[in-house]
N, C-alpha and C positions, 0 to 999 in steps of 0.2 A: 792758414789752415792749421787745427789744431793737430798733434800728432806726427806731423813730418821733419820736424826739425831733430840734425843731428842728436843733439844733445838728451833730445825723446828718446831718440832708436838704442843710441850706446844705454843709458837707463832702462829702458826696457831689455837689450840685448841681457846685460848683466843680470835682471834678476830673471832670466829664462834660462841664465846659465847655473844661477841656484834652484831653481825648479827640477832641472836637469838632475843638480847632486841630490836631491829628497827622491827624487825615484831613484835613485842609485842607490841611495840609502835603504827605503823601501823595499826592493828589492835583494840587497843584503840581509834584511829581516827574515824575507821567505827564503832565501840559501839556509839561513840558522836551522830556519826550523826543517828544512830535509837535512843536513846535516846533526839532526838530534834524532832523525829517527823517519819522521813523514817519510815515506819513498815509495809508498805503495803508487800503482796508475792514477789511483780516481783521486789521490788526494795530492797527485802533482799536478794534474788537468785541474781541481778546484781550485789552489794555487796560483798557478799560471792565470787564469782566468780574472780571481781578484787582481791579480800584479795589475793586468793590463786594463778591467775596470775602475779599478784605483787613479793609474795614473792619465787613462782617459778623462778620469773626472778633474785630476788635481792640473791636466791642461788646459783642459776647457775652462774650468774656473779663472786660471792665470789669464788666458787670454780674454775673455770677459772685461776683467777687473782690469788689465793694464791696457788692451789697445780696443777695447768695445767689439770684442767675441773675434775680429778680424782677423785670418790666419794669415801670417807675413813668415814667407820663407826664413829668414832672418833666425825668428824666434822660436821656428821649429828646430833651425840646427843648433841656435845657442843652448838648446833644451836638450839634443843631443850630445853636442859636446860637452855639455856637464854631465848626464850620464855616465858619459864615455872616460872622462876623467873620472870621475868616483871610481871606476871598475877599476880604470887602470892602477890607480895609486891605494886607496886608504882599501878598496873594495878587495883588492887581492889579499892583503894583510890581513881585514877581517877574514874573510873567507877562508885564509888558513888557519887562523885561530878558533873559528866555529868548527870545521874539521878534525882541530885537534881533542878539542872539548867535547865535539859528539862521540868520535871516538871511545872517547873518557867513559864518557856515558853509559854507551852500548855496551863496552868493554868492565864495567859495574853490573850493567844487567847480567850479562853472562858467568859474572863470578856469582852473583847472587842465588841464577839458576841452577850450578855445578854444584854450591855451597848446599843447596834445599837437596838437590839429589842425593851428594853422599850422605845426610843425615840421614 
């Protein structure tokens, strides 16, 4: 039978665990952008919304194309724990350097604004 062999699963395993790190990624993307300013409701709900359309699509596709659409617990968590590693390690690094740069930002806008007032 096509499919059941070791050596299928561990290769498939692996690239559900990079599927995993591209919504991790993905999702750092949208941290960026509330951290540059987005933070109102309706455009953290539109957000949110894409994240999880997005990465419904970018699973569904993965599974499709590597095990013929079939969900195997396996490939949900490998898909997980590459998320969960993205957050953990590079995710958090980014996420404080987008923080510091929004900051930046913001903290530009507001001289900008002070700067227009006293003239």
């Amino acid at each position: 039978m096509f499919g059941l062999g070791v050596a299928f699963q561990l290769d498939v395993f692996l690239k559900s665990l990079g599927v995993g790190l591209l919504c991790g990624l993905l999702y750092s993307c949208f941290q960026g952008l509330r951290a540059c300013g987005l933070r109102g409701r309706i455009a953290v709900f539109l957000e949110d919304v894409l994240f999880f359309v997005s990465a419904a699509f970018l699973t569904f596709f993965f599974l499709l194309e590597t095990d013929f659409g079939r969900v195997r617990f396996f490939l949900l968590t490998g898909e997980a724990i590459g998320f969960l590693l993205w957050e953990l390690f590079p995710g958090q690094a980014i996420l404080y350097l987008l923080h510091k740069c929004g900051a930046a930002v913001r903290g530009r806008r507001r001289n900008k604004k002070n700067h227009k007032r006293k003239l």
